[in-house]
mmCIF file as gemmi writes it, N, C-alpha and C atoms, coordinates in Angstrom:
data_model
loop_
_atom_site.group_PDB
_atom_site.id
_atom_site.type_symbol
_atom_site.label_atom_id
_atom_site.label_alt_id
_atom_site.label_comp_id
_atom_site.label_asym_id
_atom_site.label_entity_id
_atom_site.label_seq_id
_atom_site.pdbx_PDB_ins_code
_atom_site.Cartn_x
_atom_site.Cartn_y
_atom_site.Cartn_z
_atom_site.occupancy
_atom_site.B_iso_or_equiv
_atom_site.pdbx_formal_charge
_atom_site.auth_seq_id
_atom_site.auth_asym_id
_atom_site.pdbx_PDB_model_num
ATOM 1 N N . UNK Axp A 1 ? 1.976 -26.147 40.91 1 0 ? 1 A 1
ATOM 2 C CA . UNK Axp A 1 ? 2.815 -27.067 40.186 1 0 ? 1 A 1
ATOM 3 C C . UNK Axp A 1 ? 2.861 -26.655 38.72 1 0 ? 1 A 1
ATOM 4 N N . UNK Axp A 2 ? 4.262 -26.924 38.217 1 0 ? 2 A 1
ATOM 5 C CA . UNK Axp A 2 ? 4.003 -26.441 37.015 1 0 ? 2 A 1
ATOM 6 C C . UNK Axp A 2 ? 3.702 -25.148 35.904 1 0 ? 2 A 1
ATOM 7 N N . UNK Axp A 3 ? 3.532 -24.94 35.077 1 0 ? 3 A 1
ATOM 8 C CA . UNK Axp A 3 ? 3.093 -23.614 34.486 1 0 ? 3 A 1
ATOM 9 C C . UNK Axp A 3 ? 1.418 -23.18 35.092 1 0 ? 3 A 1
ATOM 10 N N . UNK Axp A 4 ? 1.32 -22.838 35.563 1 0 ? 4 A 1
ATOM 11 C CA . UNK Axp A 4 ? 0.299 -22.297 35.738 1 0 ? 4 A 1
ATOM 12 C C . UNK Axp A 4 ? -0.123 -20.313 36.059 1 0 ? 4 A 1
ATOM 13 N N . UNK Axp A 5 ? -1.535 -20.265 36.008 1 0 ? 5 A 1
ATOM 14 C CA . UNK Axp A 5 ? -2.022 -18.59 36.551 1 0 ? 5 A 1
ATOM 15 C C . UNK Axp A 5 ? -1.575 -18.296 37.827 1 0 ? 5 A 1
ATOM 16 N N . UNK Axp A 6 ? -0.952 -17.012 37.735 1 0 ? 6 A 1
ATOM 17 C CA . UNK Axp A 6 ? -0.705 -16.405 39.681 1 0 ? 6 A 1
ATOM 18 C C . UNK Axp A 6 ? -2.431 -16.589 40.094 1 0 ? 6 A 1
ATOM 19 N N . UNK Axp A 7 ? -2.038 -17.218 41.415 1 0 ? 7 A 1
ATOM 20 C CA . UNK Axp A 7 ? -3.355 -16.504 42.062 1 0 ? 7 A 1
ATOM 21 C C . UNK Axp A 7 ? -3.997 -15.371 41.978 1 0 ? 7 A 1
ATOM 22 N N . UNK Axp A 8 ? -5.077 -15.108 42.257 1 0 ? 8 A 1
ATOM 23 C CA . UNK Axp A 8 ? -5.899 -13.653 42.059 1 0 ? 8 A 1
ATOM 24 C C . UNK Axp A 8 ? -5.1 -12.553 43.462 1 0 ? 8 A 1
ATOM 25 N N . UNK Axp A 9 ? -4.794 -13.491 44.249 1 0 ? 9 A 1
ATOM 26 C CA . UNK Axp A 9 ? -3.984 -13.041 45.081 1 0 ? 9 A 1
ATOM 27 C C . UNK Axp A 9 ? -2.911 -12.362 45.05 1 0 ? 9 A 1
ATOM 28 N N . UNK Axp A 10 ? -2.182 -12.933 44.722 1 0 ? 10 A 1
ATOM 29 C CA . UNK Axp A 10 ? -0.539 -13.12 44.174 1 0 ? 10 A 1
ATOM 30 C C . UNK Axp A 10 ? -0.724 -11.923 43.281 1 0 ? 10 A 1
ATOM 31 N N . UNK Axp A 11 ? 0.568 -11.369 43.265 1 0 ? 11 A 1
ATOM 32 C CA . UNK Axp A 11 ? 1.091 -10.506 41.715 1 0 ? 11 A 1
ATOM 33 C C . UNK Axp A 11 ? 1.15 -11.396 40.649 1 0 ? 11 A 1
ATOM 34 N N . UNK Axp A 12 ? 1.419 -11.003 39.83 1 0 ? 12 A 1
ATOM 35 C CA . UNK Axp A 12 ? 2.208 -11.727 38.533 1 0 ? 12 A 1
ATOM 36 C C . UNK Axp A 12 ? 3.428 -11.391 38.499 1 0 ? 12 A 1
ATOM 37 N N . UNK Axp A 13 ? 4.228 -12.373 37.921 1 0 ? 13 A 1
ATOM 38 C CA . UNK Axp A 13 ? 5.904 -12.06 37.868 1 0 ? 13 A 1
ATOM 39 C C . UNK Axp A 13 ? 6.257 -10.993 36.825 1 0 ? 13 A 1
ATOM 40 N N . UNK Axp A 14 ? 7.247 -10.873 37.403 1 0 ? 14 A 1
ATOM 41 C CA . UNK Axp A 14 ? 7.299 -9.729 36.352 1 0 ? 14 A 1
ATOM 42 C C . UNK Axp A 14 ? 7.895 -10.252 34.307 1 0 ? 14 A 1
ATOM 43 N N . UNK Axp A 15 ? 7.306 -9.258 33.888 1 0 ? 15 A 1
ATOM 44 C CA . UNK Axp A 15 ? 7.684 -9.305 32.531 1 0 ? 15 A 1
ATOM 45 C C . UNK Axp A 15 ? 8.684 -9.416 32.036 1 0 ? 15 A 1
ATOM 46 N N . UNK Axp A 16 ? 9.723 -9.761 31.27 1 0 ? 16 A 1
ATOM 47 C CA . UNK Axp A 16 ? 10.997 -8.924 31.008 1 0 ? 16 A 1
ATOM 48 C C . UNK Axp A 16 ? 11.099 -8.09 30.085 1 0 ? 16 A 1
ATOM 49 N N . UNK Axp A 17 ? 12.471 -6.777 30.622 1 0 ? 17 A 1
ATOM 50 C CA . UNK Axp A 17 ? 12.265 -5.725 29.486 1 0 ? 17 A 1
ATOM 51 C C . UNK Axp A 17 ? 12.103 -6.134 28.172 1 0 ? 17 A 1
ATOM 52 N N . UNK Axp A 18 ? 11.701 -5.325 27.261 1 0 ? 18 A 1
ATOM 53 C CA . UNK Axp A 18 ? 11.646 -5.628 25.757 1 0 ? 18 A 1
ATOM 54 C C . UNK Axp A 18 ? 12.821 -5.832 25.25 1 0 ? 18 A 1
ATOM 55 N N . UNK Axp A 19 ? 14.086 -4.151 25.705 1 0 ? 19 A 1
ATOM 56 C CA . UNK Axp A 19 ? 15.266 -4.269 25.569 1 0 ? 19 A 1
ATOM 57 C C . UNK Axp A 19 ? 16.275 -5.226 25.892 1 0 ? 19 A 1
ATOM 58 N N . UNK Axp A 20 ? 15.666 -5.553 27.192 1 0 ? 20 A 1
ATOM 59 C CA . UNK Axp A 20 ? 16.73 -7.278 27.692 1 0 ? 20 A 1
ATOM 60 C C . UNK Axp A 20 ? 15.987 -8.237 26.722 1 0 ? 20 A 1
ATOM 61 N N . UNK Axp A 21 ? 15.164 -8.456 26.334 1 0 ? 21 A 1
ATOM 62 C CA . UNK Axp A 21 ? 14.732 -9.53 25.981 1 0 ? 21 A 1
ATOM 63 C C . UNK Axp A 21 ? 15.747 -9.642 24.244 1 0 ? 21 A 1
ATOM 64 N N . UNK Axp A 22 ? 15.292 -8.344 23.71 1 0 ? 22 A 1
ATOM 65 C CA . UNK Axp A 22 ? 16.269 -8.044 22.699 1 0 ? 22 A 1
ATOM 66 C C . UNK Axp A 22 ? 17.975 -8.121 22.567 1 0 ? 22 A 1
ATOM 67 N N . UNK Axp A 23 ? 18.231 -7.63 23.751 1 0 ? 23 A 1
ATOM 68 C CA . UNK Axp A 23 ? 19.762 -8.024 23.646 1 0 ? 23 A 1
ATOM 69 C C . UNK Axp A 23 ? 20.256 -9.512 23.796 1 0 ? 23 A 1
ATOM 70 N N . UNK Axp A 24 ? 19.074 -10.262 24.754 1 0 ? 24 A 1
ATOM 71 C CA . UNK Axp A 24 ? 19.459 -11.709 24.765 1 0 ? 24 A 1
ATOM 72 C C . UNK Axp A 24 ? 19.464 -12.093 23.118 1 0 ? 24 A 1
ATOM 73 N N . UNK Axp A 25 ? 18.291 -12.137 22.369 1 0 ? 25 A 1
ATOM 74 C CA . UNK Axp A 25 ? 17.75 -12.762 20.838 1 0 ? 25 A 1
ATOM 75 C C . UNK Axp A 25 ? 19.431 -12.214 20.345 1 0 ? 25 A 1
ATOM 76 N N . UNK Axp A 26 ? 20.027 -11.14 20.576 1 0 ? 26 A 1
ATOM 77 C CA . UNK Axp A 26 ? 21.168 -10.592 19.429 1 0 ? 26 A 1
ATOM 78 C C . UNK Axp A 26 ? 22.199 -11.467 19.571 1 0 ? 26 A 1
ATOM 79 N N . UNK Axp A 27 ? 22.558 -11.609 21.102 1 0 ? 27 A 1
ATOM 80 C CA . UNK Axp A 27 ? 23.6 -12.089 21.526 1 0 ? 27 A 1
ATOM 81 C C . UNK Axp A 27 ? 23.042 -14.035 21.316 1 0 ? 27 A 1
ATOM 82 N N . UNK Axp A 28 ? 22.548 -14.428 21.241 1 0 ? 28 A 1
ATOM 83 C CA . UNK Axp A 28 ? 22.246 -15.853 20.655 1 0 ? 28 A 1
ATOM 84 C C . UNK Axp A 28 ? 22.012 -16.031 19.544 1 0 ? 28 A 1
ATOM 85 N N . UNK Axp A 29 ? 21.84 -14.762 18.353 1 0 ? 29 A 1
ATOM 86 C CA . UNK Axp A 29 ? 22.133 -14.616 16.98 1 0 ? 29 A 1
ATOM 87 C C . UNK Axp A 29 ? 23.217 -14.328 16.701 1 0 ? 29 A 1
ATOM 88 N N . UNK Axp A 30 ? 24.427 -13.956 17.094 1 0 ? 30 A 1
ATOM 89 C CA . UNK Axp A 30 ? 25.692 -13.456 17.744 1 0 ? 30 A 1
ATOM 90 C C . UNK Axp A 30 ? 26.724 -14.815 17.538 1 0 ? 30 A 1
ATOM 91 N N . UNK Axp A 31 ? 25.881 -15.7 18.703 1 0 ? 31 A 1
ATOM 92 C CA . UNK Axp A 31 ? 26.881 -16.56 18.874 1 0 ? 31 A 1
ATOM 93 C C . UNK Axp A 31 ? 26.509 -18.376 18.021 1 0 ? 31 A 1
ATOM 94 N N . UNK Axp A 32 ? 25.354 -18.235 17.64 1 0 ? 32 A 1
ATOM 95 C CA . UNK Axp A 32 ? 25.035 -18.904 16.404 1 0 ? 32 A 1
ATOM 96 C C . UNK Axp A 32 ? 25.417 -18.886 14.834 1 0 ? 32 A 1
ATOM 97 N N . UNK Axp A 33 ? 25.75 -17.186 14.929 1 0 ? 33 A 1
ATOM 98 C CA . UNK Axp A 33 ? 26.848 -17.069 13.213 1 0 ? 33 A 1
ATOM 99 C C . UNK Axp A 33 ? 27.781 -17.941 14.055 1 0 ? 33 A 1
ATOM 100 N N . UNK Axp A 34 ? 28.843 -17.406 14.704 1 0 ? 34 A 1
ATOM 101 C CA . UNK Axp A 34 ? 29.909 -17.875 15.592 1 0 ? 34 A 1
ATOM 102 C C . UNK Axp A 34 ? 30.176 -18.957 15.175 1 0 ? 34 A 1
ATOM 103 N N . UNK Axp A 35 ? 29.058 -19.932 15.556 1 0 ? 35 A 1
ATOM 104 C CA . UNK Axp A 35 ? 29.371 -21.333 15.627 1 0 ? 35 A 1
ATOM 105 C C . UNK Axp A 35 ? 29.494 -21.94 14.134 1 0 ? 35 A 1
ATOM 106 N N . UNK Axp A 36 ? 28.257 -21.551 13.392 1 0 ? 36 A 1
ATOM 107 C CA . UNK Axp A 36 ? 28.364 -21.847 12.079 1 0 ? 36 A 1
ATOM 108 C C . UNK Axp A 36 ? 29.62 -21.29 11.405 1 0 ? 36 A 1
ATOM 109 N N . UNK Axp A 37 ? 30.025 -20.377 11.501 1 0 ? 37 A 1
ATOM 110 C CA . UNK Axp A 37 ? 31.585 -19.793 10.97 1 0 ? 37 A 1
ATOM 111 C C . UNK Axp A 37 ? 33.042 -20.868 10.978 1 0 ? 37 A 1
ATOM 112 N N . UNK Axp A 38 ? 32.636 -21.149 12.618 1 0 ? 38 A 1
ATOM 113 C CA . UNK Axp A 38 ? 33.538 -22.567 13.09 1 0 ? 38 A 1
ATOM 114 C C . UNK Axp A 38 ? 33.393 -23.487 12.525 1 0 ? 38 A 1
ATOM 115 N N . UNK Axp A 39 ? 32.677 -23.818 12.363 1 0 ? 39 A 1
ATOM 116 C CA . UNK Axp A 39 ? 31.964 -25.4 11.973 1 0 ? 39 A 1
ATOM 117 C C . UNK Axp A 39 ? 32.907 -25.934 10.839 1 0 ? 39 A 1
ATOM 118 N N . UNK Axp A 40 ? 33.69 -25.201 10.32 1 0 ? 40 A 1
ATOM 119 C CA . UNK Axp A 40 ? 34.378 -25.605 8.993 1 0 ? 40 A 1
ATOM 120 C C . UNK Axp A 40 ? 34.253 -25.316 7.767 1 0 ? 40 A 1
ATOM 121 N N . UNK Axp A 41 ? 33.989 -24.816 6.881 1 0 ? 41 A 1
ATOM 122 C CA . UNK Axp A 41 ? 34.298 -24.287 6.306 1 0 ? 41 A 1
ATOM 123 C C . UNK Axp A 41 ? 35.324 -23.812 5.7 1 0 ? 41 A 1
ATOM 124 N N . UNK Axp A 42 ? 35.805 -24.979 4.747 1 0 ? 42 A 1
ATOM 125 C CA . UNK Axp A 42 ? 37.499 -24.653 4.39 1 0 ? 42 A 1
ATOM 126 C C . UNK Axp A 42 ? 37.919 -23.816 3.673 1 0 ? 42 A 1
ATOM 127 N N . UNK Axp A 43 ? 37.041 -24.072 2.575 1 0 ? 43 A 1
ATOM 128 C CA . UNK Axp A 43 ? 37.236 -22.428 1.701 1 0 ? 43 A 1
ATOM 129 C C . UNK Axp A 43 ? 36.168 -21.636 1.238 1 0 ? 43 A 1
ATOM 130 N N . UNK Axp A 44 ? 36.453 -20.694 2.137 1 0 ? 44 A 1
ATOM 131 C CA . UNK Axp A 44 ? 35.67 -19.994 2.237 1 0 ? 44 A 1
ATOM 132 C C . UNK Axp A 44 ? 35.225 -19.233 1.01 1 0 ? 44 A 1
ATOM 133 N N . UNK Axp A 45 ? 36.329 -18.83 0.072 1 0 ? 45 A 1
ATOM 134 C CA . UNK Axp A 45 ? 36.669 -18.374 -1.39 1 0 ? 45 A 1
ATOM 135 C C . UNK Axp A 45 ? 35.825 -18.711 -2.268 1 0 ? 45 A 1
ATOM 136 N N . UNK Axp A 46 ? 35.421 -20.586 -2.233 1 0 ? 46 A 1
ATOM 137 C CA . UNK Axp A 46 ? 34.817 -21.136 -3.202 1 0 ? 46 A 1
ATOM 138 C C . UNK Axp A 46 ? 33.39 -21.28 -3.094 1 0 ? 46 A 1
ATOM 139 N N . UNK Axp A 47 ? 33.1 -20.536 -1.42 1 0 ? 47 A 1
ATOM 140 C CA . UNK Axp A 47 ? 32.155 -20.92 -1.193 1 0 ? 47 A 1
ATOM 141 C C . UNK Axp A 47 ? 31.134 -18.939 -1.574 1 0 ? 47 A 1
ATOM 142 N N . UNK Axp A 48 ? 32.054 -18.39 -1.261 1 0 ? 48 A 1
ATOM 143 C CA . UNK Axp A 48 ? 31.275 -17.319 -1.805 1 0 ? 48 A 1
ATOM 144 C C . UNK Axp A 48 ? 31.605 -16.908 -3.491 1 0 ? 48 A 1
ATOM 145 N N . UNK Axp A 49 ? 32.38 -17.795 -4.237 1 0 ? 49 A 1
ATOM 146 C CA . UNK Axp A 49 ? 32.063 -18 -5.388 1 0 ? 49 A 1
ATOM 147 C C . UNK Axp A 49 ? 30.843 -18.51 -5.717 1 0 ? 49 A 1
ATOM 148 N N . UNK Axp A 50 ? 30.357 -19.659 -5.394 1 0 ? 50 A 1
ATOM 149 C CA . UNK Axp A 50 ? 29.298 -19.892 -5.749 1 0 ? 50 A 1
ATOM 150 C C . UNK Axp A 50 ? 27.665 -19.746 -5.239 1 0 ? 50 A 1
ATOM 151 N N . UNK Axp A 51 ? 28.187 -18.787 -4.218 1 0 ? 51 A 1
ATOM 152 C CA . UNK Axp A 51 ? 26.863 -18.118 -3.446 1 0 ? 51 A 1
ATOM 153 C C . UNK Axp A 51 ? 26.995 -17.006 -4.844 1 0 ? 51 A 1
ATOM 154 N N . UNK Axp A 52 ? 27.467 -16.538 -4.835 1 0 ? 52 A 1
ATOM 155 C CA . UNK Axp A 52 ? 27.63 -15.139 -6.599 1 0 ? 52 A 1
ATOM 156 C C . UNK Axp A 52 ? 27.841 -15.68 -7.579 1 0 ? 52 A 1
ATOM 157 N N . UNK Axp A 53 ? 27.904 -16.938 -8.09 1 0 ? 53 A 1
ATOM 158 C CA . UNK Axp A 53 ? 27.537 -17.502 -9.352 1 0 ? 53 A 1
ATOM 159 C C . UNK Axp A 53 ? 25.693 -17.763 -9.257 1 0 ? 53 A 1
ATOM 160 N N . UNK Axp A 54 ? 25.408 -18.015 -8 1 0 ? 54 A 1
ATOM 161 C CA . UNK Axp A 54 ? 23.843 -18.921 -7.971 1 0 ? 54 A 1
ATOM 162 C C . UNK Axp A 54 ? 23.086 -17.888 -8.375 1 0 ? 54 A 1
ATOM 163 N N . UNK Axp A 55 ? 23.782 -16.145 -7.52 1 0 ? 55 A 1
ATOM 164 C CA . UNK Axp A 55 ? 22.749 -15.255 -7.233 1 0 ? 55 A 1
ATOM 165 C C . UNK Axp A 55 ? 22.401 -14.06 -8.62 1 0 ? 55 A 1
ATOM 166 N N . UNK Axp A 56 ? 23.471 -14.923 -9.713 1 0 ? 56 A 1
ATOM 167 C CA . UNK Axp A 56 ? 23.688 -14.197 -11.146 1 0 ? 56 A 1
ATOM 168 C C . UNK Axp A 56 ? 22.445 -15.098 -11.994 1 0 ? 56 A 1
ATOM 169 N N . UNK Axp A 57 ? 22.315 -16.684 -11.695 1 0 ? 57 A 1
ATOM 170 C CA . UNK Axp A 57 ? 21.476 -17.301 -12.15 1 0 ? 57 A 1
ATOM 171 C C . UNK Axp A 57 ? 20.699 -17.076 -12.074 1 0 ? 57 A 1
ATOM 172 N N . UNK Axp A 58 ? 20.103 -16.334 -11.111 1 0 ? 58 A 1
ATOM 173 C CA . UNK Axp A 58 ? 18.794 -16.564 -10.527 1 0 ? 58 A 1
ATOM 174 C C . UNK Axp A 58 ? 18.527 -15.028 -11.349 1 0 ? 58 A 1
ATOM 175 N N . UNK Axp A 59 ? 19.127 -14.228 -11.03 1 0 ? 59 A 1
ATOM 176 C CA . UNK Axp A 59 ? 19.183 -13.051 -11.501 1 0 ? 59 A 1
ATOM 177 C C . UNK Axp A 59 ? 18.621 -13.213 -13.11 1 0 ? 59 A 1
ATOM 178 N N . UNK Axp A 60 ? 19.004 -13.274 -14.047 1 0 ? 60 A 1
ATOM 179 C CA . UNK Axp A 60 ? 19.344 -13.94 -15.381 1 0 ? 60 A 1
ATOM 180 C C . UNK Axp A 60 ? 18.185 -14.44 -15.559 1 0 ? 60 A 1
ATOM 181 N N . UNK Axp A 61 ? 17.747 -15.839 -14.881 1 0 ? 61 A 1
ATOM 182 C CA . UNK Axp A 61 ? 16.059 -16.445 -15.031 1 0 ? 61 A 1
ATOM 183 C C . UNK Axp A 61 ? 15.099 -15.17 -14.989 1 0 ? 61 A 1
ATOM 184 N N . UNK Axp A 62 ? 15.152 -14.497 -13.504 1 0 ? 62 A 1
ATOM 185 C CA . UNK Axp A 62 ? 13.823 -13.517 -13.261 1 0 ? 62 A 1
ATOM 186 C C . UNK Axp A 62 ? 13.992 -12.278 -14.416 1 0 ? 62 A 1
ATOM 187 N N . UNK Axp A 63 ? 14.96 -11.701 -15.206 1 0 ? 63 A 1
ATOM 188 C CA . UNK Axp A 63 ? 14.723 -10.775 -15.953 1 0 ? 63 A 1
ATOM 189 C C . UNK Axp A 63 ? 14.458 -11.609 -17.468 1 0 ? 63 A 1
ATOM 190 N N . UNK Axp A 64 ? 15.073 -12.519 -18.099 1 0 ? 64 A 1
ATOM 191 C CA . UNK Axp A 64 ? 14.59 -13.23 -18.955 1 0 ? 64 A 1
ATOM 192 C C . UNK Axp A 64 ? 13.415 -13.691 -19.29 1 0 ? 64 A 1
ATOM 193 N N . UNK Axp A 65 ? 12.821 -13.779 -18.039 1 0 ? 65 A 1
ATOM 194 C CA . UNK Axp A 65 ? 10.78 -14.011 -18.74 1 0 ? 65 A 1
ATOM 195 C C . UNK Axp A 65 ? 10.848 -15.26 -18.483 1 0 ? 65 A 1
ATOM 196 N N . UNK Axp A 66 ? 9.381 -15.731 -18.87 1 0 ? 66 A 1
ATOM 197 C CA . UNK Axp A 66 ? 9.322 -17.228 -19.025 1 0 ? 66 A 1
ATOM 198 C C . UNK Axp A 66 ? 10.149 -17.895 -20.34 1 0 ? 66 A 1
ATOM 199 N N . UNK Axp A 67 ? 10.128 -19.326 -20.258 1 0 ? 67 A 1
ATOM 200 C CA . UNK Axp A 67 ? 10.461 -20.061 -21.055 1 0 ? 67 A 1
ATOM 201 C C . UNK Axp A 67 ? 9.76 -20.186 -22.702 1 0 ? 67 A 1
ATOM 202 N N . UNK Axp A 68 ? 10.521 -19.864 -23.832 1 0 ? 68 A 1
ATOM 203 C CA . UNK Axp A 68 ? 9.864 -20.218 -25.001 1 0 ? 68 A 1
ATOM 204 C C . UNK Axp A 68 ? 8.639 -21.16 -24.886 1 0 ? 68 A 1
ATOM 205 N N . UNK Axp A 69 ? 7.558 -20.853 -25.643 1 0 ? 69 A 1
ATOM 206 C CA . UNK Axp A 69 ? 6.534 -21.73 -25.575 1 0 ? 69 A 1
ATOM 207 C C . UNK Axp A 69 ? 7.022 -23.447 -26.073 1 0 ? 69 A 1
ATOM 208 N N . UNK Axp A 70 ? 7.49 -23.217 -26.849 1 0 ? 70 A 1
ATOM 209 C CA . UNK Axp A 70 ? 8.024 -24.372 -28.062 1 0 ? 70 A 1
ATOM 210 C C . UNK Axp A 70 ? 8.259 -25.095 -26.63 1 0 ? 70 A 1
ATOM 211 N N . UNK Axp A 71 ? 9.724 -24.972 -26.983 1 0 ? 71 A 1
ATOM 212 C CA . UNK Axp A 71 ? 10.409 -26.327 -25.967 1 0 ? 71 A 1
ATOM 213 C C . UNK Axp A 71 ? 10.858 -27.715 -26.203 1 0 ? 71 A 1
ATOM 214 N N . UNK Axp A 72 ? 11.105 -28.359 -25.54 1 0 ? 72 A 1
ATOM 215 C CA . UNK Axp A 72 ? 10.688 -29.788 -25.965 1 0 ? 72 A 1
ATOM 216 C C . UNK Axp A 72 ? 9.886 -30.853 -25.906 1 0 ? 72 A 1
ATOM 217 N N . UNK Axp A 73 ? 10.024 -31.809 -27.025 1 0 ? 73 A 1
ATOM 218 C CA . UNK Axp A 73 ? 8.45 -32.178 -26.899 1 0 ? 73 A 1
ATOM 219 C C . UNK Axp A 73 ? 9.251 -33.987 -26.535 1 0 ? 73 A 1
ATOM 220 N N . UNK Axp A 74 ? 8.082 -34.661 -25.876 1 0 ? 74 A 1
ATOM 221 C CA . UNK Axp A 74 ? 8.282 -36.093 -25.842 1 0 ? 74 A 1
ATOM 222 C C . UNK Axp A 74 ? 7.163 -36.782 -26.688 1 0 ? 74 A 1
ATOM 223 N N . UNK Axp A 75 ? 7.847 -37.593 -26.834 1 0 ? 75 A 1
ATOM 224 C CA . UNK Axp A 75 ? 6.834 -38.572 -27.923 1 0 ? 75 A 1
ATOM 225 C C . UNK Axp A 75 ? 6.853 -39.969 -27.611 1 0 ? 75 A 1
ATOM 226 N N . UNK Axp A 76 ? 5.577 -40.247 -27.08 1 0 ? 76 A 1
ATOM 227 C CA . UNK Axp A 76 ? 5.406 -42.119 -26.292 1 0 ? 76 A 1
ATOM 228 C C . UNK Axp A 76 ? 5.362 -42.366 -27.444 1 0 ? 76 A 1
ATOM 229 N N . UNK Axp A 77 ? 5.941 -43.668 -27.81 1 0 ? 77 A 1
ATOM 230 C CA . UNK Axp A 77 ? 5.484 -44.381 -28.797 1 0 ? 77 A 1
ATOM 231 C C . UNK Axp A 77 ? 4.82 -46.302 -28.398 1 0 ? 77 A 1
């Protein structure tokens, strides 16, 4: 019943190829862009505008260094 060990008897089932196992993972990575592609996405234009505006920001922060020590300061009163 269930998941269980082959008997000591019994074979074990067989494995599956590495290669089948691989072409399944592609083809369900395949058809998962697919779906997300569908899903809507109206403009597409604006949307890889700002995937290349984010990836200039980010860019920009990591060669710039840290932040001035100074900064700003708060003051409880």
């Amino acid at each position: 019943m269930g998941m269980c060990f082959p008997c000591p008897a019994e074979s074990a089932p067989p494995s599956p190829n590495l290669e089948e196992k691989r072409a399944k993972l592609a083809e369900a990575a395949e058809r998962r862009q697919k779906e997300a592609a569908s899903r809507g996405i109206l403009d597409v234009q604006s949307v890889e505008e700002k995937r290349k505006k984010k990836e200039k920001i980010e860019k920009q922060m990591a060669t710039s260094g840290p932040p001035p020590a100074g900064g700003l300061r708060w003051t409880v009163s």
